[in-house]
RODO-2510 file (C-alpha; in nm, 4 decimals, decimal comma):
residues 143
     n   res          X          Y          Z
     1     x    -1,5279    -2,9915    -3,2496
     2     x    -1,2788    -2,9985    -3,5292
     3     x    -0,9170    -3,0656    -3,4642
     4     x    -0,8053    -2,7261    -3,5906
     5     x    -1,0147    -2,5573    -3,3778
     6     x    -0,8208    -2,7199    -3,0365
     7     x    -0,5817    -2,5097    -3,0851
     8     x    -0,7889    -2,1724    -3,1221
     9     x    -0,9947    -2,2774    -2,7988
    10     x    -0,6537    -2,2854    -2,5992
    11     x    -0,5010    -1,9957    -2,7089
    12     x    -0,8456    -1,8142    -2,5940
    13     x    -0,8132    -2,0480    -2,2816
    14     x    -0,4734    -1,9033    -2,2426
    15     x    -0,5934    -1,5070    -2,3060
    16     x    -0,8694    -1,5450    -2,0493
    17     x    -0,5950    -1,7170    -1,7898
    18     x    -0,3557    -1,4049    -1,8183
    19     x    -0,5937    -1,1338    -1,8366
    20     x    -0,6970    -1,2933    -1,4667
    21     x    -0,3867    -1,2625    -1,3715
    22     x    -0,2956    -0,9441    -1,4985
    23     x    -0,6131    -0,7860    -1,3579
    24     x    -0,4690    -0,9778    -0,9942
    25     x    -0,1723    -0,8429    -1,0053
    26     x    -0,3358    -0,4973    -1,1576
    27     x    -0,5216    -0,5133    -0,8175
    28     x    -0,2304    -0,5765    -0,5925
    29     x    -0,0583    -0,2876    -0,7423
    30     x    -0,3466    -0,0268    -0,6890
    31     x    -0,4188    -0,1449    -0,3321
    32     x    -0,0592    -0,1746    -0,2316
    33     x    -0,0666     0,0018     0,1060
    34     x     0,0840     0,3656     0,1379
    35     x     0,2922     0,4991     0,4019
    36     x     0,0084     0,7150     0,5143
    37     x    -0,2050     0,3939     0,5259
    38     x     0,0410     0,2672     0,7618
    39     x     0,0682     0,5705     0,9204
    40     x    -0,3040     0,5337     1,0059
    41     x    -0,2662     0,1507     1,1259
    42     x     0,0136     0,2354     1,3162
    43     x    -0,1859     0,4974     1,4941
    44     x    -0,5022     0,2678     1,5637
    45     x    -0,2380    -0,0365     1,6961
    46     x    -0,0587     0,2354     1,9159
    47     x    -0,3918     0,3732     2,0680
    48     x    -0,4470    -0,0602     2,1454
    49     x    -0,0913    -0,1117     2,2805
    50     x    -0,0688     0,2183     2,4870
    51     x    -0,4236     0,1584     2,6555
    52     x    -0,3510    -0,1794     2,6888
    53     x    -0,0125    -0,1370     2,8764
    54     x    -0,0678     0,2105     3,0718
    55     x    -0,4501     0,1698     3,1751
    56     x    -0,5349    -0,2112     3,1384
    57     x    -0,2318    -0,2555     3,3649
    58     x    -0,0923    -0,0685     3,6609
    59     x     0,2084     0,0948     3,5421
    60     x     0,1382     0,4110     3,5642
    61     x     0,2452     0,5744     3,8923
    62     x    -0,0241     0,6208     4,1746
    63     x    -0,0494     0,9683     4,1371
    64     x    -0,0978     0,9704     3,7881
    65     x    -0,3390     0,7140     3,7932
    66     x    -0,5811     0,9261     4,0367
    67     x    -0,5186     1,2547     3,8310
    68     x    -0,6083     1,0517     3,4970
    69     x    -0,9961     1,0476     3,5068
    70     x    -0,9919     0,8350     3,1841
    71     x    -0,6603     0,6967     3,0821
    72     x    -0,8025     0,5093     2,7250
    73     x    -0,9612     0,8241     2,5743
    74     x    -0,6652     1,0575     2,6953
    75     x    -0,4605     0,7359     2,4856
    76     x    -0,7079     0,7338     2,2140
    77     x    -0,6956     1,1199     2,1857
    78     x    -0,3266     1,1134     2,0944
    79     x    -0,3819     0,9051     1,8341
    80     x    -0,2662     1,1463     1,5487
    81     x     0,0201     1,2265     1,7038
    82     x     0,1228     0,8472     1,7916
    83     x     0,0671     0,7389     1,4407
    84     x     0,2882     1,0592     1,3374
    85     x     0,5251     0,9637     1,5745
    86     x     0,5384     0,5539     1,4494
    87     x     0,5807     0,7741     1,0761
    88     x     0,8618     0,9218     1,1433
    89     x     1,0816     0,5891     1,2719
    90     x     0,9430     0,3710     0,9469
    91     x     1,0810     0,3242     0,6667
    92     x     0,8932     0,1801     0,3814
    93     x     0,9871    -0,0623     0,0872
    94     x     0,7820    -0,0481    -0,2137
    95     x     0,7628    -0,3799    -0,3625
    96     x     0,5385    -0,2628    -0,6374
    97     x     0,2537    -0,5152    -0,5395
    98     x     0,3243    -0,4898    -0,1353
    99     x     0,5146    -0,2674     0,0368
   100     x     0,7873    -0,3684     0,3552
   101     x     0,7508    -0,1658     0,6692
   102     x     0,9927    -0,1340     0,9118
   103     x     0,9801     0,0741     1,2194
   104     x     1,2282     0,1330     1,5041
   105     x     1,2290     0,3609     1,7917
   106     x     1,4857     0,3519     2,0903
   107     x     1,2617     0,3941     2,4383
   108     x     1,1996     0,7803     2,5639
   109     x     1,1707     0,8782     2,9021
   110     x     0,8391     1,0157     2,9595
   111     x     0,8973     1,1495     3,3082
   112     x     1,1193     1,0743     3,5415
   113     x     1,0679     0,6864     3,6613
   114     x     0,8346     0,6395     3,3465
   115     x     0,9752     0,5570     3,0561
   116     x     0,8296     0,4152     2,7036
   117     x     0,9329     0,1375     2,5774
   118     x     1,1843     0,0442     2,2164
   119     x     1,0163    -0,1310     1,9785
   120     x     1,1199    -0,2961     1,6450
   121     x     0,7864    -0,4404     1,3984
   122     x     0,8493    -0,5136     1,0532
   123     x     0,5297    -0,5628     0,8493
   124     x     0,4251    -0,6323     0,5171
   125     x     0,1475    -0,4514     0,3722
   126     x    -0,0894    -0,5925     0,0928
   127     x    -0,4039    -0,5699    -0,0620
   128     x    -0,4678    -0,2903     0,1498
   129     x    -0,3627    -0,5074     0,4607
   130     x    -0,1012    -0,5308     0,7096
   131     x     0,0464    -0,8203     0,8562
   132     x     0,2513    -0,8085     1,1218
   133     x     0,6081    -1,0463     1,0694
   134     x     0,7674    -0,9041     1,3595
   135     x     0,7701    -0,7011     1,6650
   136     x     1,0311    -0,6641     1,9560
   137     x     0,9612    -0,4226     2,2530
   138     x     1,2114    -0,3375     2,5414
   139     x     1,0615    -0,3251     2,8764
   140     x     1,1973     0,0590     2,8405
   141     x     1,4493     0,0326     3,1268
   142     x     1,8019     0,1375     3,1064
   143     x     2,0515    -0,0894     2,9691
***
C-alpha cells in the first residue's frame, strides 16, 4: 500500500464509522416509543399489578371475593380502560431518540373501605422499550 493512499483508506474508514452511527441513531429516532405505546404498556403492567394485588392477594372484601367468579379476567378485561386511565396522568418527554414518562395519580376510593392506591413511575422509553427508573405506590389509605 502506498503512503498516499493511508490517508484515503481512513477517510473511507471514517465514512463507514459515521454512517453506523448515523443509521444507530436513525434507528433510535424511528423506534422512540410513543405515548400510545406507553399507553399500551401501561395497560398490560396495570392488568399484572391489579391481578396481582386484588386476586393474588386477599384484599378484596369477602363479599366481593364470592360474587367475583374470576377476579384476573374481570382485571384483564379492563385493560383498555386502565391503560386510558395511566394516559391521562402521564406526561411524556420527547428526547428525540427516547422519550421520559412520567405518571402520577393520587389514590381513588373505589367503594367505600376499598380504595386504590397513588402511584408515581417514571420510565424511560427506547428502542421501542420501557424501562422502569421509578415507581412509588401508597398503600391507598387516608393520610
Amino acid at each position: 500500500m502506498s503512503p498516499s493512499s493511508r490517508p484515503q483508506g481512513r477517510h473511507v474508514l471514517a465514512m463507514l464509522v459515521g454512517g453506523i452511527a448515523a443509521a444507530g441513531v436513525l434507528s433510535l429516532v424511528v423506534s422512540n416509543p410513543s405515548l400510545e405505546d406507553y399507553q399500551d404498556h401501561a395497560g398490560d403492567q396495570l392488568v399484572r399489578l391489579g391481578t396481582k394485588e386484588l386476586c393474588d392477594e386477599p384484599t378484596l372484601p369477602i363479599v366481593l371475593r364470592l360474587w367475583i367468579r374470576n377476579c384476573p379476567e374481570l382485571i384483564a378485561s379492563q385493560r383498555d380502560a386502565l391503560a386510558a386511565l395511566a394516559a391521562q396522568f402521564t406526561t411524556r418527554s420527547n428526547l428525540v431518540v427516547a422519550s421520559l414518562y412520567s405518571t402520577q395519580m393520587e389514590g381513588k376510593e373505589l367503594l367505600p373501605g376499598l380504595r386504590l392506591p397513588g402511584f408515581e413511575v417514571l420510565s424511560l422509553g427506547v428502542a421501542g422499550r420501557f424501562v422502569v427508573f421509578s415507581a412509588d405506590a401508597s398503600n391507598g389509605a387516608e393520610e
